[in-house]
C-alpha positions as MATLAB code, in Angstrom:
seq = 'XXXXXXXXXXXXXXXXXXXXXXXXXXXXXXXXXXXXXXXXXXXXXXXXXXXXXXXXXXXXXXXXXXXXXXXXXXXXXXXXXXXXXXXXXXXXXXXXXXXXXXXXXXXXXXXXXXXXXXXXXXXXXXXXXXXXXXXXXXXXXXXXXXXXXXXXXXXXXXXXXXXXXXXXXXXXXXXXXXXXXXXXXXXXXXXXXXXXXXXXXXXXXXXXXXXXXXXXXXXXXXXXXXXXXXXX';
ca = [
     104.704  116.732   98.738;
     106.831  114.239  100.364;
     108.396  111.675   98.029;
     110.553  107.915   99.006;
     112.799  106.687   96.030;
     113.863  103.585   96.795;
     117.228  103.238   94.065;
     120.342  101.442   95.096;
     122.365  102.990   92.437;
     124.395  106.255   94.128;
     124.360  108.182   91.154;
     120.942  107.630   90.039;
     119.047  108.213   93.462;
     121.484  111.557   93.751;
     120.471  112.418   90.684;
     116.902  111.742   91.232;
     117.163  113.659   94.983;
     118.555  117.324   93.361;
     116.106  116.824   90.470;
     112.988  116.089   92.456;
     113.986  118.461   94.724;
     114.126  121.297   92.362;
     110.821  120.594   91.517;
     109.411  121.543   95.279;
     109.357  117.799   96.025;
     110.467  116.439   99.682;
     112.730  113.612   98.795;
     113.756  110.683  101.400;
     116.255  108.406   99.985;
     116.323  104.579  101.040;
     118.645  101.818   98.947;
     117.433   98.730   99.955;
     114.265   96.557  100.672;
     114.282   96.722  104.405;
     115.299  100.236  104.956;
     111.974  101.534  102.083;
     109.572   99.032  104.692;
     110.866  100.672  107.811;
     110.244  104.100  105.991;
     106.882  103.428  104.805;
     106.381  102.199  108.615;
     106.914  105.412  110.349;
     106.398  108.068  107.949;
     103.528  108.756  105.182;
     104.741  109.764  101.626;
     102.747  111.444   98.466;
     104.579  108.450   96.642;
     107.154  105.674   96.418;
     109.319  105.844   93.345;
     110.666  102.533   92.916;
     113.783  100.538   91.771;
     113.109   97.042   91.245;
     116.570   95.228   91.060;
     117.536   95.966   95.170;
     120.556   95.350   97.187;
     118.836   92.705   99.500;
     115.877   91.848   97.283;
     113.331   92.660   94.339;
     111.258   96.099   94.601;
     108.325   94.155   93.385;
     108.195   92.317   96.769;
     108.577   95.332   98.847;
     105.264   96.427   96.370;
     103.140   93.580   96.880;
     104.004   93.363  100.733;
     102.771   96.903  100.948;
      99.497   96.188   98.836;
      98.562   93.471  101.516;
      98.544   95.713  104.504;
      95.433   95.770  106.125;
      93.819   99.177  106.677;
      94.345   99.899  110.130;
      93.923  103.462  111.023;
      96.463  106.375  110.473;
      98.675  105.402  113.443;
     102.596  105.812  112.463;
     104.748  103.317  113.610;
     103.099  100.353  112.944;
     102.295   99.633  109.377;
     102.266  101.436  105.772;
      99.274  102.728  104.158;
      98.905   99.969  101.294;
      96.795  102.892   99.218;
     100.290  104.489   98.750;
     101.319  105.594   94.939;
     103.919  103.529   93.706;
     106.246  104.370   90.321;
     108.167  101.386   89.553;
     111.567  102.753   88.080;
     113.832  100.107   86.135;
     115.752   98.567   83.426;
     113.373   96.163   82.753;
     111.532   97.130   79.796;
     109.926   94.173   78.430;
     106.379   94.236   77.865;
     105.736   91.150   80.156;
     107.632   92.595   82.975;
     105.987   96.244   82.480;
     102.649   94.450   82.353;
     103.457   92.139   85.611;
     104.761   95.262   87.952;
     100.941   97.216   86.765;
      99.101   94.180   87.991;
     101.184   93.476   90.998;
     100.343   96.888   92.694;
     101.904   99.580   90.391;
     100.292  102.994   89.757;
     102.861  103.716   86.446;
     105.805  101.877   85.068;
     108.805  104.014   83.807;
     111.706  102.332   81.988;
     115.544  103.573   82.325;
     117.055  105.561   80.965;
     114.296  108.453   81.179;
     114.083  111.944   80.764;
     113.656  113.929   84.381;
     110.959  116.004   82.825;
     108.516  112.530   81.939;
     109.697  111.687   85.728;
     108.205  115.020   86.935;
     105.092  114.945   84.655;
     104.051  111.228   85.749;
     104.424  112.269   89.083;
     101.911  114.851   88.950;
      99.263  113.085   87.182;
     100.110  109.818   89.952;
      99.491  112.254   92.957;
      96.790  114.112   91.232;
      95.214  110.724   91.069;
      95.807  109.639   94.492;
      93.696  112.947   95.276;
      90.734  111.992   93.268;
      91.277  115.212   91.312;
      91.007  114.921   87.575;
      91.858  118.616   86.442;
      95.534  120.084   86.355;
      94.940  122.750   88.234;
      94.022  122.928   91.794;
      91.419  125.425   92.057;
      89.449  127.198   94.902;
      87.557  130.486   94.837;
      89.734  132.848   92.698;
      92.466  130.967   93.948;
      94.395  129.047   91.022;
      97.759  126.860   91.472;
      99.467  124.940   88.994;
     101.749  122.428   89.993;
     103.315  121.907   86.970;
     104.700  125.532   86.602;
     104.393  125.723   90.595;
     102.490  129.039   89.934;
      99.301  130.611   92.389;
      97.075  132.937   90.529;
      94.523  135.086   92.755;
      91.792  136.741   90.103;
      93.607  135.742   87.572;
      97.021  137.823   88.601;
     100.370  135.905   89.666;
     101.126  135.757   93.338;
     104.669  135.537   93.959;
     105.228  132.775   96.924;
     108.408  130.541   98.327;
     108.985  127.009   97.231;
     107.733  126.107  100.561;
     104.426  128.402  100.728;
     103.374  126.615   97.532;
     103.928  123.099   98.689;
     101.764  124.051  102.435;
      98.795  126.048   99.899;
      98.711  123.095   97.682;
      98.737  120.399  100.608;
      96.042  122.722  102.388;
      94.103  122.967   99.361;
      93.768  119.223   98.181;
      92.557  118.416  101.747;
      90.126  121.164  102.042;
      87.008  120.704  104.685;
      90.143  118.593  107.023;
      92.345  120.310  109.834;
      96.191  119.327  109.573;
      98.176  119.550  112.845;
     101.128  121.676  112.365;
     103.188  117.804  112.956;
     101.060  116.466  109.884;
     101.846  119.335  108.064;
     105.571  119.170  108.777;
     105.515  115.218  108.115;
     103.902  115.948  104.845;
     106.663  118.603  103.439;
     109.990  118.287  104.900;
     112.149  115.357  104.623;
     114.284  113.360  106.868;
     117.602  115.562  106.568;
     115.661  118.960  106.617;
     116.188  120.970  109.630;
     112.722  122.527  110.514;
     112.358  125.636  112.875;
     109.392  125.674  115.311;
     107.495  128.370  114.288;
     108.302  127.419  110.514;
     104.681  126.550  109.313;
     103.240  129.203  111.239;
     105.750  131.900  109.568;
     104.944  130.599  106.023;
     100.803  130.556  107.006;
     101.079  134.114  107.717;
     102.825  135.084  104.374;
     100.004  133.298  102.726;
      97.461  135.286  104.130;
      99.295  137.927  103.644;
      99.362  137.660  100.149;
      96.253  135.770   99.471;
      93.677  137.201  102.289;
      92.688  136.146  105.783;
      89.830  133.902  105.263;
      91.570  131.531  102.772;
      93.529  129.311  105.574;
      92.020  129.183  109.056;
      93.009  128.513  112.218;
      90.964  125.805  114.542;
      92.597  126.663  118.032;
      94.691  124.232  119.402;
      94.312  121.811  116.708;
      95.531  122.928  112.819;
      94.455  124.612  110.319;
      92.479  124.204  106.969;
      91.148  126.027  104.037;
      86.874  125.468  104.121;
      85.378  122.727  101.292;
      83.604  125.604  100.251;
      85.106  128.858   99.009;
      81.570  130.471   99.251;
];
C-alpha cells in the first residue's frame, strides 16, 4: 500500500519513512502544502498521514480542499480523489482541535508524541475501512493474510513470501472481481524514489502462483490481472 506523509519536520518524516517502510508500506514524503496537492494530483495513495502546522500553510486546509473535489473519474493528473484516508498527525492535542480536524474531513486524529506501533495499528484499521472490510484478516478460499503480522496462510499452513509478494496478494485480493494494469499495480506499491524493473510485477505474480496455485491470480490478456470475487 502506497502511503503520503505530509510532515515538515526532517527528523520526524525520516523517522516516519524507515518505520512505515519496515512495515511493507510505500512511503512518499512531501513537507509542505503545495508539494502534498501536487502529489495527491498525479498519483493515488492508500492514505495521507498528515501534519497540520506546514511550512507554507495549515494541513487542515490542504484536508478540506481535498474533501471538496468533485468526483470526476480516475484520470491522474488532474485532481485528487476527495474519498482519500486522511490521519491528521500533530501537536495539537486539545479536545476542540481533535474534535474540529474529525469534522473537517479526518478519518483518525493522532496526537505527538506517539508510539510507531499505534501509528501502524491505526493505519490498518483506516485502510481496512477505506476497503469496506470489517474483519482483520483478508480472506479468500483457503487463502488467509494478515496484515498486521504480514503473514499468508494457505489451509491453514504459513506460506513464506517477499515483502513485495505480500503487498501485490493483498492489493489483488481487496480488489477481487477488478483487473489492475500492471501501471496500476506499480502506482499502487512502489514509491516515488523506488527503482522498478519491467518485468518486476510479472516476476513476483509468478512466485505467487508458484507458491499459492495457478488459479488464484489470473491473467486477462493484454489488460491485468485479478484474483475472481468468488473463490468457488
Amino acid at each position: 500500500m502506497r502511503i503520503l506523509v505530509v510532515e515538515d519536520d526532517a527528523g520526524i518524516a525520516n523517522g516516519l519513512v524507515v518505520n512505515l517502510s519496515k512495515r511493507g508500506y510505500a512511503v512518499d514524503l512531501c513537507s509542505s502544502v503545495a508539494g502534498a496537492w501536487g502529489a495527491l494530483c498525479s498519483e493515488r495513495f492508500a492514505a495521507v498521514v498528515l501534519d497540520l502546522g506546514l511550512v507554507d500553510g495549515d494541513g487542515e486546509e490542504l484536508l478540506q480542499r481535498l474533501r471538496a473535489s468533485p468526483v470526476l473519474d480516475d484520470r491522474i493528473g488532474q485532481l485528487p480523489d476527495p474519498a482519500t484516508p486522511v490521519l491528521i498527525m500533530t501537536a495539537r492535542d486539545g479536545v476542540e482541535q481533535r474534535i474540529a480536524g474529525l469534522d473537517k474531513g479526518a478519518d483518525d486524529y493522532l496526537v505527538k508524541p506517539f508510539d510507531v506501533n499505534e501509528l501502524g495499528a491505526r493505519l490498518r484499521a483506516l485502510l481496512r475501512r477505506s476497503v469496506g472490510r470489517a474483519q482483520p484478516l483478508v480472506e479468500h478460499g483457503d487463502i488467509s493474510l494478515d496484515p498486521a503480522t504480514r503473514t499468508v496462510l494457505r489451509a491453514g499452513q504459513q506460506v513464506d513470501v517477499s515483502p513485495r509478494e505480500f503487498a501485490i496478494l493483498l492489493v489483488l485480493l481487496e480488489a477481487r472481481g477488478h483487473v489492475l494494469s500492471r501501471a496500476q499495480l506499480e502506482e499502487r506499491l512502489y514509491s516515488w524514489n523506488t527503482a522498478i524493473e519491467s518485468n518486476a510485477i510479472e516476476v513476483h505474480i509468478h512466485h505467487l502462483r508458484r507458491k499459492l496455485g495457478n488459479g488464484l491470480i489470473q491473467t486477462m490478456r493484454g489488460v491485468g490481472y485479478f484474483v475472481p470475487r468468488s473463490a468457488d
